[in-house]
C-alpha positions as CSV (number, residue, x, y, z in Angstrom):
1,X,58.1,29.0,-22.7
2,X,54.9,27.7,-23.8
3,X,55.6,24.2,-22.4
4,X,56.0,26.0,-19.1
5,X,52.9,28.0,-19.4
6,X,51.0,24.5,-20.3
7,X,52.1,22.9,-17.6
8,X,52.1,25.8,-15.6
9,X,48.0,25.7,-16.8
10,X,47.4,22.1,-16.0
11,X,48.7,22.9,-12.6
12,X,46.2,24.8,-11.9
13,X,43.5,23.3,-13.0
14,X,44.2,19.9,-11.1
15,X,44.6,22.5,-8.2
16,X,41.2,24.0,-8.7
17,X,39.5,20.1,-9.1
18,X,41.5,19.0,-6.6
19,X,40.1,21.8,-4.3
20,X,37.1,21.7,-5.8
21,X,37.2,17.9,-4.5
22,X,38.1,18.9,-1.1
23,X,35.5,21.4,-0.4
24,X,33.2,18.7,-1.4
25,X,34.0,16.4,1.0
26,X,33.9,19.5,3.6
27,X,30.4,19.6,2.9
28,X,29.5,16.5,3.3
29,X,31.0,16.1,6.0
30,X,28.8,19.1,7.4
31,X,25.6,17.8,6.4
32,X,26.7,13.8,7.7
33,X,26.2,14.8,11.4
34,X,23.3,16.8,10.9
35,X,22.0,13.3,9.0
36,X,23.3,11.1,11.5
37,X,21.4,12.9,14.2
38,X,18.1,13.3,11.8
39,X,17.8,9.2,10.8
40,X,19.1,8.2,15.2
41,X,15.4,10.4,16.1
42,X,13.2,8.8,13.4
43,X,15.2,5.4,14.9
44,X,14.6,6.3,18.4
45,X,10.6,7.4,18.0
46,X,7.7,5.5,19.2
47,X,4.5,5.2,16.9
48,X,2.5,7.9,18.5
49,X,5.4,10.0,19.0
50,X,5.9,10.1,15.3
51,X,2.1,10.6,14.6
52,X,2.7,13.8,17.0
53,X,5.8,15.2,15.1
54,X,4.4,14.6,11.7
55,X,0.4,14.9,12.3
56,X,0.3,16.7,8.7
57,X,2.2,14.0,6.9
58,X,-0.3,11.7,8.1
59,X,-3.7,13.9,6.8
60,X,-2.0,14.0,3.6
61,X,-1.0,10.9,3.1
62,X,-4.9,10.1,3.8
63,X,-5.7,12.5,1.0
64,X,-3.5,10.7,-1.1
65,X,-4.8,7.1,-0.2
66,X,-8.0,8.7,-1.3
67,X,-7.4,8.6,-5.0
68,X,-7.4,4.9,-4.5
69,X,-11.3,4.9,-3.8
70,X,-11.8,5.8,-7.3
71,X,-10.0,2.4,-8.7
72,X,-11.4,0.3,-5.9
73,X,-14.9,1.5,-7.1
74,X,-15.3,1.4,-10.4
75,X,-13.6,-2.3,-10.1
76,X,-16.3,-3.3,-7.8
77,X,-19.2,-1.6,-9.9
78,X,-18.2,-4.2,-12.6
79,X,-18.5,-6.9,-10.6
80,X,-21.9,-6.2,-8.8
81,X,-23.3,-4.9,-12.3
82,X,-22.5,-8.6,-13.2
83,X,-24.7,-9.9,-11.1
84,X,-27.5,-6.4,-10.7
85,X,-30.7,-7.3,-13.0
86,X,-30.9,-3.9,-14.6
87,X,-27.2,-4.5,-16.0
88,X,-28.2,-8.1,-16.8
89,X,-30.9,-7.0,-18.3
90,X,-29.5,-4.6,-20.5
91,X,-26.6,-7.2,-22.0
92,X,-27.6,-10.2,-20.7
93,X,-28.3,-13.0,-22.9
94,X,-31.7,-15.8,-22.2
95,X,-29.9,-18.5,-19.7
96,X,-32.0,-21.1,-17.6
97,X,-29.1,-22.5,-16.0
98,X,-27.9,-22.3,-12.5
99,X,-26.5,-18.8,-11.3
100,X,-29.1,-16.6,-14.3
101,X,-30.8,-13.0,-12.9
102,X,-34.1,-12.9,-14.2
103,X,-33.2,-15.7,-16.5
104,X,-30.5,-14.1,-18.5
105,X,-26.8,-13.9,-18.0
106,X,-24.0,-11.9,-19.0
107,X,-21.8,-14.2,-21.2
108,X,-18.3,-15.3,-20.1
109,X,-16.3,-13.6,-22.2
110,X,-17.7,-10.0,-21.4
111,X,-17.8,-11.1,-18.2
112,X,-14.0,-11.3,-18.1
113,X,-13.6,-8.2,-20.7
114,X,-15.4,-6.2,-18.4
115,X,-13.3,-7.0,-15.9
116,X,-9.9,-6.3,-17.2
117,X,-10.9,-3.7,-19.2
118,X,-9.9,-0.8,-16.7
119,X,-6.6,-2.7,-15.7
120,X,-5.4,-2.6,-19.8
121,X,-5.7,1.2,-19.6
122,X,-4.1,1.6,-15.4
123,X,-1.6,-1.0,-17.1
124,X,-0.2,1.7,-19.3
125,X,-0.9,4.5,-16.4
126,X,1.6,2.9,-14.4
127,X,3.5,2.3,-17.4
128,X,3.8,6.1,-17.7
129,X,3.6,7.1,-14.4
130,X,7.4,6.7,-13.3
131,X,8.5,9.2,-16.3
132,X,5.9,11.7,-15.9
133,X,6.2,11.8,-11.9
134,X,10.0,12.0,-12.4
135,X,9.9,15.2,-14.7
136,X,6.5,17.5,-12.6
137,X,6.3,16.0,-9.1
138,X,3.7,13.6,-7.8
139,X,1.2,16.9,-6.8
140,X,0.9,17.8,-10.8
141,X,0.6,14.2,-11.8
142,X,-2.3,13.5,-9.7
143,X,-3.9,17.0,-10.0
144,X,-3.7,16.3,-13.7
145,X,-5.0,12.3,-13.7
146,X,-7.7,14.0,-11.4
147,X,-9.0,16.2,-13.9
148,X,-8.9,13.5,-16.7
149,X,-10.8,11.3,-14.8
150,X,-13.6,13.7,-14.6
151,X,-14.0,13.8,-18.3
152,X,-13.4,10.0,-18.2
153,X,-16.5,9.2,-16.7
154,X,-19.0,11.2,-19.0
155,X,-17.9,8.2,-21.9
156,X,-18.7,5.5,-19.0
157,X,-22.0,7.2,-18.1
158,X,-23.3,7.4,-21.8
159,X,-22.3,3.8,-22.6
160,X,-25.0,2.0,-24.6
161,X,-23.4,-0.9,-25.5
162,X,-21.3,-3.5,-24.2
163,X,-17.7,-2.7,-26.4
164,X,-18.6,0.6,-25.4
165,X,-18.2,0.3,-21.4
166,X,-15.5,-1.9,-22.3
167,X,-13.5,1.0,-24.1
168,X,-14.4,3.4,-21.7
169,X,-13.2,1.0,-18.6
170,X,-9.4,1.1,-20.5
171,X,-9.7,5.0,-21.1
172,X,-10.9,5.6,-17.5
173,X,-7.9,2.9,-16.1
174,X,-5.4,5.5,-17.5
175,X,-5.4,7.9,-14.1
176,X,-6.2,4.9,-12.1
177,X,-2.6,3.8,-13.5
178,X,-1.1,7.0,-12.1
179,X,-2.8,7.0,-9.2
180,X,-1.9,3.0,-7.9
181,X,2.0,3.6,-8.9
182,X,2.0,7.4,-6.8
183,X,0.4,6.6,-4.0
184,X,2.2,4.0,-2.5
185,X,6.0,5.7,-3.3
186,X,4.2,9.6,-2.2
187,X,3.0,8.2,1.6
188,X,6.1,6.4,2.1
189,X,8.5,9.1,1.5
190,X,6.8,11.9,3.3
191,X,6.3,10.2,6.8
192,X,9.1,9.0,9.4
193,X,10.4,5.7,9.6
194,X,7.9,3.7,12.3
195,X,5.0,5.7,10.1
196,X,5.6,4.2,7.5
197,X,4.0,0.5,7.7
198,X,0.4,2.3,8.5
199,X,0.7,5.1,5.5
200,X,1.1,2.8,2.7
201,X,-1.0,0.4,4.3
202,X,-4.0,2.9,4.2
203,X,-3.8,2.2,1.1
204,X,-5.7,-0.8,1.3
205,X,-8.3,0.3,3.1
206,X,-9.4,3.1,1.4
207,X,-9.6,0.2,-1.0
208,X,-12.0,-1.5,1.0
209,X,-14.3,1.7,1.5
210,X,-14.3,2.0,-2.0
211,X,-16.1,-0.9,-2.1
212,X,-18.3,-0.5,0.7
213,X,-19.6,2.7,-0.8
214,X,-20.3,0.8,-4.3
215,X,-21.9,-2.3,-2.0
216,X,-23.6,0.0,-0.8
217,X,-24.8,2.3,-3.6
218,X,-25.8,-1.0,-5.7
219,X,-27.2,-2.6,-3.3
220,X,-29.7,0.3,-3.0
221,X,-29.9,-0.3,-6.8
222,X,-30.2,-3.9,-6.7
223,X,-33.9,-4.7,-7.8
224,X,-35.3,-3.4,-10.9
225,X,-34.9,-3.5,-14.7
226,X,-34.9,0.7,-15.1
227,X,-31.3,1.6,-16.7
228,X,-30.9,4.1,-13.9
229,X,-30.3,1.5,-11.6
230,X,-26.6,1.2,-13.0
231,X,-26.7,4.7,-14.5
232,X,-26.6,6.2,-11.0
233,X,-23.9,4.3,-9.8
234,X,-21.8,5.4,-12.7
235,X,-22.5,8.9,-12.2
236,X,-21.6,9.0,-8.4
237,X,-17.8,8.7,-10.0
238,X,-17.8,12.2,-10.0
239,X,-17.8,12.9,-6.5
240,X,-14.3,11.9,-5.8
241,X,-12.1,13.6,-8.5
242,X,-12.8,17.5,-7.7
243,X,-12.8,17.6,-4.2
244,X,-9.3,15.8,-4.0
245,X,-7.7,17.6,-6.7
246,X,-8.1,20.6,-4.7
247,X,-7.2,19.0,-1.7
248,X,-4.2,17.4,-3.8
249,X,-3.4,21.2,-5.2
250,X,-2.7,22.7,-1.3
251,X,-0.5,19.5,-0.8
252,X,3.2,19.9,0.3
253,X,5.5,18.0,-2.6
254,X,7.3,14.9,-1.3
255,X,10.3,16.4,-0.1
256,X,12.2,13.3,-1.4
257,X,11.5,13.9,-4.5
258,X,12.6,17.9,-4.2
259,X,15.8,17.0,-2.8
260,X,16.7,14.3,-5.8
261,X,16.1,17.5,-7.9
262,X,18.4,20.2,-6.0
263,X,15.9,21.9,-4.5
264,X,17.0,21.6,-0.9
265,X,14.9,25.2,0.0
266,X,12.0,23.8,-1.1
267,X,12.4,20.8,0.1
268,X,12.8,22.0,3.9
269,X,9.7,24.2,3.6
270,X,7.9,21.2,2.3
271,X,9.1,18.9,5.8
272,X,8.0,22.2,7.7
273,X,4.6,21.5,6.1
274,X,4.4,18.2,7.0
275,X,5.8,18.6,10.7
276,X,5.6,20.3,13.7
277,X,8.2,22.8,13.5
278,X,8.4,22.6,17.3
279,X,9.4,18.9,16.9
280,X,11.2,18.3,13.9
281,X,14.9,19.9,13.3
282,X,14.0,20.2,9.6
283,X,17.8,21.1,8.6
284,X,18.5,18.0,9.6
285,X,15.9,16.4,8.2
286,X,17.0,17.9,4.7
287,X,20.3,16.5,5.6
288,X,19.7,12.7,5.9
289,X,17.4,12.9,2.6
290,X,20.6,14.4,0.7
291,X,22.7,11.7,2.1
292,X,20.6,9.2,0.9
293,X,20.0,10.5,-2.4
294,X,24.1,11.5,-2.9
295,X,24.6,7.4,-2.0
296,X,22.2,6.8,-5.0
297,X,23.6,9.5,-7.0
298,X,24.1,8.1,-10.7
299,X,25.2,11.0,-13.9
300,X,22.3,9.2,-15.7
301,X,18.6,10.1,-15.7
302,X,16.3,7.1,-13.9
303,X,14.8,5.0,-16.6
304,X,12.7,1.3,-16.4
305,X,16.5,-0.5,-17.9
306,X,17.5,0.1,-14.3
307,X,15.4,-1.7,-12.9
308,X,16.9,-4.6,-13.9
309,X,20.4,-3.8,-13.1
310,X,22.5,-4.7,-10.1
311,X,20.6,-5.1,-6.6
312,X,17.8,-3.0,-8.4
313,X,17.1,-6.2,-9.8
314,X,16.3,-7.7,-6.3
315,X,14.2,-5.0,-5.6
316,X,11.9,-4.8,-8.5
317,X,11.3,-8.4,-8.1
318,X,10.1,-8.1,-4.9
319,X,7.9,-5.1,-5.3
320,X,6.3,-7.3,-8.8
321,X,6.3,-10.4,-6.7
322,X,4.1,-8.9,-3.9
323,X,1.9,-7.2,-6.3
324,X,1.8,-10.1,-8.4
325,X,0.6,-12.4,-5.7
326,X,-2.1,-10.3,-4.8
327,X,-4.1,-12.0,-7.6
328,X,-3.1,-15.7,-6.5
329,X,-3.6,-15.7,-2.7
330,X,-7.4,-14.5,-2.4
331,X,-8.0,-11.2,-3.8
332,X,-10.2,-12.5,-6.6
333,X,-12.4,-14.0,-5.1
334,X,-12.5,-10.6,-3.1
335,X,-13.1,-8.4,-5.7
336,X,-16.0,-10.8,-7.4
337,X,-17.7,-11.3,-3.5
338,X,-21.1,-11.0,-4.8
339,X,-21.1,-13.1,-7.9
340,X,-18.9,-15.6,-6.0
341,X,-21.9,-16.1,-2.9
342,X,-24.4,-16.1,-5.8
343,X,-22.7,-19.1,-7.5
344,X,-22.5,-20.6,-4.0
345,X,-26.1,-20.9,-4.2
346,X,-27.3,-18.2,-2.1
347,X,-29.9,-15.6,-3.4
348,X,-29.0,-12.6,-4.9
349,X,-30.3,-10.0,-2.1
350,X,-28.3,-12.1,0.4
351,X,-25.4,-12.0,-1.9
352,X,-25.3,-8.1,-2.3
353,X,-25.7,-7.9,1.8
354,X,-22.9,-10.1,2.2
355,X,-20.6,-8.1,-0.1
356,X,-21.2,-5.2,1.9
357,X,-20.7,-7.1,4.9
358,X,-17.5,-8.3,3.6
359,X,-16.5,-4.8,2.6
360,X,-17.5,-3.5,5.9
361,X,-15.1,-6.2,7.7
362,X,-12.2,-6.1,5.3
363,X,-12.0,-1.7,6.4
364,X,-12.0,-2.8,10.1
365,X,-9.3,-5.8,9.5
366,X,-6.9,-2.9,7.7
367,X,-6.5,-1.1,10.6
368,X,-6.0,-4.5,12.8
369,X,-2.9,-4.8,10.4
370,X,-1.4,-1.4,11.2
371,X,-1.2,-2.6,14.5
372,X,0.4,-6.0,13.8
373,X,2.7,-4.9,11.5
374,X,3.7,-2.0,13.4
375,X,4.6,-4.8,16.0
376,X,5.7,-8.2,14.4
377,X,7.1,-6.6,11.3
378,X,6.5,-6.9,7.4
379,X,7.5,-10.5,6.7
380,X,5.9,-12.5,9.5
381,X,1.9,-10.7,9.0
382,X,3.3,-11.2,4.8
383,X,3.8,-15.4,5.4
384,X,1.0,-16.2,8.4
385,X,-1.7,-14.4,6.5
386,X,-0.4,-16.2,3.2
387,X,-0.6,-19.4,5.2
388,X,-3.6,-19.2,6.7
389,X,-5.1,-17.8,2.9
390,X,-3.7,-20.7,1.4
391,X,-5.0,-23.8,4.2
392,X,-8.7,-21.6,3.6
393,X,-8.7,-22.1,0.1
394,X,-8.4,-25.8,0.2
395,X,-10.9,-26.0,2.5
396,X,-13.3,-23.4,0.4
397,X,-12.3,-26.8,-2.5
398,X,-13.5,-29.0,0.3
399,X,-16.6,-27.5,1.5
400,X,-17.7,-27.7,-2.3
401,X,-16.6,-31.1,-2.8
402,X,-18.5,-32.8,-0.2
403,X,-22.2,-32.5,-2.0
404,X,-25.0,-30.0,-2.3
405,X,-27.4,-28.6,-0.5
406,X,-28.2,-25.6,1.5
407,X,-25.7,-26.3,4.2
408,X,-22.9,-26.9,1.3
409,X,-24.0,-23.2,-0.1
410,X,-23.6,-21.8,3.0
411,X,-20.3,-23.6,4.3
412,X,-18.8,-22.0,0.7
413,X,-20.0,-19.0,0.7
414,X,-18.6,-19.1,4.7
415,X,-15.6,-19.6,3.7
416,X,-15.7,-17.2,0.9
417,X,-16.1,-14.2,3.2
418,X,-13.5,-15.1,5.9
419,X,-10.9,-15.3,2.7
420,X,-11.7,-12.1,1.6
421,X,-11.7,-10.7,5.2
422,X,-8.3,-12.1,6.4
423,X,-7.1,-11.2,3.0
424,X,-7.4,-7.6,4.1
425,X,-5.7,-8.7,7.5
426,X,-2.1,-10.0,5.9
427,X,-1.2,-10.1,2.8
428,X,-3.3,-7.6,1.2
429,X,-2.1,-4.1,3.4
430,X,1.5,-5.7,4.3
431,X,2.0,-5.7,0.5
432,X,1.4,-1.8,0.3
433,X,4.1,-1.2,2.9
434,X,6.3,-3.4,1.0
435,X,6.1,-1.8,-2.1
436,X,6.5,1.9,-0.8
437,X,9.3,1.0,1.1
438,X,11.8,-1.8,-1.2
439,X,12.9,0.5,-4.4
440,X,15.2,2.8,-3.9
441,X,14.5,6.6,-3.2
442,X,16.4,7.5,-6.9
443,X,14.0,5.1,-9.0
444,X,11.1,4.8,-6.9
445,X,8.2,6.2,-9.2
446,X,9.9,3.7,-11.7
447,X,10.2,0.4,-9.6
448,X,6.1,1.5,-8.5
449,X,4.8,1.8,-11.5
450,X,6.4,-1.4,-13.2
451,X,5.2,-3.4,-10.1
452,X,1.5,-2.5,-10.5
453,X,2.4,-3.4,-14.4
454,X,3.2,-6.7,-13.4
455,X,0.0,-7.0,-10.9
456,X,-2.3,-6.4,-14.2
457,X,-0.6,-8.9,-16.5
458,X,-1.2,-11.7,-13.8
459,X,-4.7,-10.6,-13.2
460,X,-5.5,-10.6,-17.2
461,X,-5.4,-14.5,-17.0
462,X,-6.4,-15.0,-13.7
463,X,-10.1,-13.7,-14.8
464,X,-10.4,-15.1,-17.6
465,X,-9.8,-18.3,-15.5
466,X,-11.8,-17.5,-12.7
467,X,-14.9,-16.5,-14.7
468,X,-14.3,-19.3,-16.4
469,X,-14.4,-21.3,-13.4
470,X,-17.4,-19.6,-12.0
471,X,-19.7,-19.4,-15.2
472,X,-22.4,-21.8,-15.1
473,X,-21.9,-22.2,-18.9
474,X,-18.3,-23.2,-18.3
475,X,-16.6,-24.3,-15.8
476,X,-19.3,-24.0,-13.1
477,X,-16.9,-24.6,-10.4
478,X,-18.1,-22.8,-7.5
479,X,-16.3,-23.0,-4.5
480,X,-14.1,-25.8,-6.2
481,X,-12.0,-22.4,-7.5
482,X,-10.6,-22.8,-4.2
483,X,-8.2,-25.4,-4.8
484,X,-6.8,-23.6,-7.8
485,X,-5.7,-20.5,-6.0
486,X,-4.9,-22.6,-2.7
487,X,-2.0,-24.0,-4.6
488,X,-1.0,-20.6,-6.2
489,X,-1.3,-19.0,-3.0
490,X,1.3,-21.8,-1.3
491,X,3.7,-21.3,-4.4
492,X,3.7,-18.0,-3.3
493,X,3.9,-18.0,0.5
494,X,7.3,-20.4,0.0
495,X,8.9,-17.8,-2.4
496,X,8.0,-15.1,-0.3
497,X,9.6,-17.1,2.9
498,X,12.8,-17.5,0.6
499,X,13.1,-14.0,-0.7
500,X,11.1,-11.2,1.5
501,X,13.1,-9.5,3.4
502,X,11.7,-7.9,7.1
503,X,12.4,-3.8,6.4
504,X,10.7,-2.6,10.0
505,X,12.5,0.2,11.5
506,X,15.0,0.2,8.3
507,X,16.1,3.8,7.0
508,X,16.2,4.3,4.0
509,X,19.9,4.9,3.8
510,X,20.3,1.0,6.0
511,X,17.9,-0.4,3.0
512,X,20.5,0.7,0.2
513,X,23.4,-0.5,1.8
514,X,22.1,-4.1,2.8
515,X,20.9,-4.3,-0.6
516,X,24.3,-3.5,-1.8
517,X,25.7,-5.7,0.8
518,X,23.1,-8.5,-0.9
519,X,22.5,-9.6,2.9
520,X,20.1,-13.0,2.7
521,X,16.3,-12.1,3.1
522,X,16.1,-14.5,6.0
523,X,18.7,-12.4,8.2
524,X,17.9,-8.9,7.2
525,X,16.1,-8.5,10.7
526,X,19.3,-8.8,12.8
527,X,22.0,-7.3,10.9
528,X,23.4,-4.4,11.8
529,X,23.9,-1.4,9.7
530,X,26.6,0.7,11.7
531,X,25.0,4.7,11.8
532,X,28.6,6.1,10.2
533,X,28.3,3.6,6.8
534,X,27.9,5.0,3.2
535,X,28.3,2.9,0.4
């Protein structure tokens, strides 16, 4: 008798899973069409009609973007300071050498601790980022780095020596940490498919107005040995972080990041938000997120060992491989524009005007790229502007190999500006697209935040060695850097042409499955994905 009942018992309860089972697939089955039909529309849009179905994804994703300023800034400020006689005047040491403000100098190895100071503290930002993002949501994690960063700067401001701004550069890196790692993974997930390229790439030039506003405000600052003339420029910091944490605080959460966590009501009202409601069938919408995210679905919780298992590995090497050659294909001699034309030989007035000018060109040549890359695709703008990065280097080499001179100075510091500019044309906005769009949707904060990880540890070296190369009481190198990172960038621009993949017009759902299907970089823009798969 109790045998009977026991089996009688295990009956049932193979009969409930097995039902249980059933109505599963039911449901899945419901939601497939309704995903099917959501990810042919996205396919089947044009650019502007996008921009017209999802006109509020795009203001918020420029709000977002926005928090990049703040890094792009204070990054900048270092730089000019180094080359600003009230700054120089202040630490400088006595220097009657080549390159000297006012005949001091600020010695090599501040020179390059002040510059990596606020990537050591983003470095562990983005470190933390991924796990903080995961738990509250990328609105709270913002809203909170925002309001940090506001007590952040009162250490700056009151600096008085030069350990302290380079302690208060790694505590104010912290929210720059979160900010870098959300940004990119926030704009890509809450805008359509043929949006996405010119979200994340935003990104970059909101970095370039960052630095136009701090060419700008230093350059008013320039002359002078009064400590306000960098005291001003530190407290104009607090401008950014109030404004856009309220702006950041009425935001919509990414409705990717609702569905992973079940909340598929929330999520629609979020895509109602951030759409038209006239054009966007937001059930459907919710749909083709949940298939995606049931394709990724794992029992565990995301964590960084992930990233380094399966295809994920593939993927997290090409979002730290982009990021990482950031720093070898032109963006250093970017981001130290000013000191660069002043070691070129020209004076420092002209050098401060020419940073701005370079500033001012790099924001216009951002929004050249959206329309290239909406057009050509990711890896084509990725290796030409690489290319064309690397062949300008050499020649920077050149130009300062040849002899001196004022027409010498001025071929350099030539050749230093269009660098910087076309920097801002390929590889430098392509990259943001790339890394919003490569992880998967499941361990995107993650794959993010370990990327920009990656982009700090290159860049530690990289300026030490390119102060080093600059300094007048080193290397003194000049424009002679350029055949250094000319044969970085190269290295680079051949792995990429091995490796990169072309993701334009991809779903999300096509991404994970020719990932999964380990489909050869070169070939990923003519394979087909057939609209029924799931893998």
């Amino acid at each position: 008798m109790e045998r009977e009942l026991d089996s009688k018992h295990q009956h049932d309860e193979e009969t409930q899973k097995n039902n249980s089972i059933y109505a599963e697939k039911a449901e899945i089955q419901d939601y497939k069409a309704d995903a099917i039909e959501a990810e042919n529309i996205e396919h089947n849009q044009t650019v502007l009609q996008a921009v017209r179905a999802y006109p509020w994804a795009t203001f918020w994703a420029v709000v977002f973007s926005c928090t990049i300023i703040m890094e792009s800034y204070d990054v900048f400020l270092i730089g000019n300071f180094l080359g600003q006689p009230a700054f120089v005047h202040k630490y400088g040491v006595p220097f009657t050498g080549k390159g000297n403000v006012d005949g001091k100098v600020v010695v090599a190895k501040w020179q390059s601790s002040l510059q990596v100071s606020g990537q050591l503290g983003a470095l562990i930002g983005v470190m933390i980022a991924g796990p903080i993002t995961n738990a509250i949501g990328y609105r709270w994690t913002f809203i909170g780095g925002l309001m940090a960063l506001n007590g952040f700067i009162f250490i700056f401001y009151f600096s008085n020596s030069l350990p302290f701004v380079f302690a208060a550069q790694i505590i104010e890196g912290l929210p720059w940490g979160l900010f870098i790692a959300n940004a990119p993974a926030y704009c890509s997930e809450i805008v359509p498919i043929k949006l996405r390229a010119p979200a994340t790439q935003m990104l970059q030039m909101f970095w370039a107005i960052g630095s136009i506003i701090v060419g700008g405000v230093t350059y008013v600052y320039r002359n002078g040995q009064d400590e306000r003339n960098y005291k001003i420029p530190i407290a104009l910091q607090w401008m950014f972080p109030t404004p856009l944490a309220i702006l950041i605080f009425l935001a919509p959460e990414s409705p990717w990041w609702l569905v992973r966590k079940g909340k598929l009501d929330q999520a629609a009202k979020s895509i109602g938000r951030l759409g038209r409601k006239s054009q966007v069938n937001i059930p459907e919408t919710v749909a083709m997120m949940r298939r995606v995210v049931e394709l990724e679905k794992s029992d565990k919780a995301p964590s960084h060992l992930e990233l380094f298992k399966g295809t994920n590995l593939y993927r997290t090497l090409i979002v730290s491989g982009v990021y990482a050659a950031q720093n070898l294909t032109g963006n250093l001699i970017a981001n130290q524009a000013v000191y660069f034309f002043e070691q070129a030989g020209i004076s420092s007035n002209e050098a401060f005007a020419l940073g701005l000018i370079t500033s001012a060109l790099q924001w216009v040549m951002v929004m050249c790229s959206w329309v290239l890359t909406s057009y050509f695709g990711r890896r084509p703008i990725y290796l030409w502007g690489s290319a064309v990065n690397c062949f300008l280097l050499i020649m920077l080499g050149v130009a300062a190999s040849v002899g001196g001179g004022k027409a010498a100075s001025l071929a350099q510091a030539s050749l230093g500006l269009i660098v910087s500019v076309l920097f801002t044309l390929g590889a430098a906005p392509v990259s943001y697209a790339l890394i919003g769009e490569t992880s998967s949707i499941r361990l995107r904060p993650l794959t993010t935040g370990f990327g920009r990880a990656i982009y700090y540890i290159v860049e530690f070296p990289c300026i030490f060695l390119a102060s080093y190369m600059l300094n007048p009481q080193q290397g003194d190198l000049g424009g002679k850097c350029g055949y250094v990172w000319g044969a970085t960038a190269l290295i680079c621009t051949v792995v990429a042409f091995l490796y990169l993949p072309e993701f334009k017009g991809r779903s999300y759902r096509e991404m994970d499955i020719m990932f999964n299907r380990r489909v050869p970089a070169r070939k990923w823009k003519k394979y087909v994905v057939d609209i029924n798969d799931d893998e």
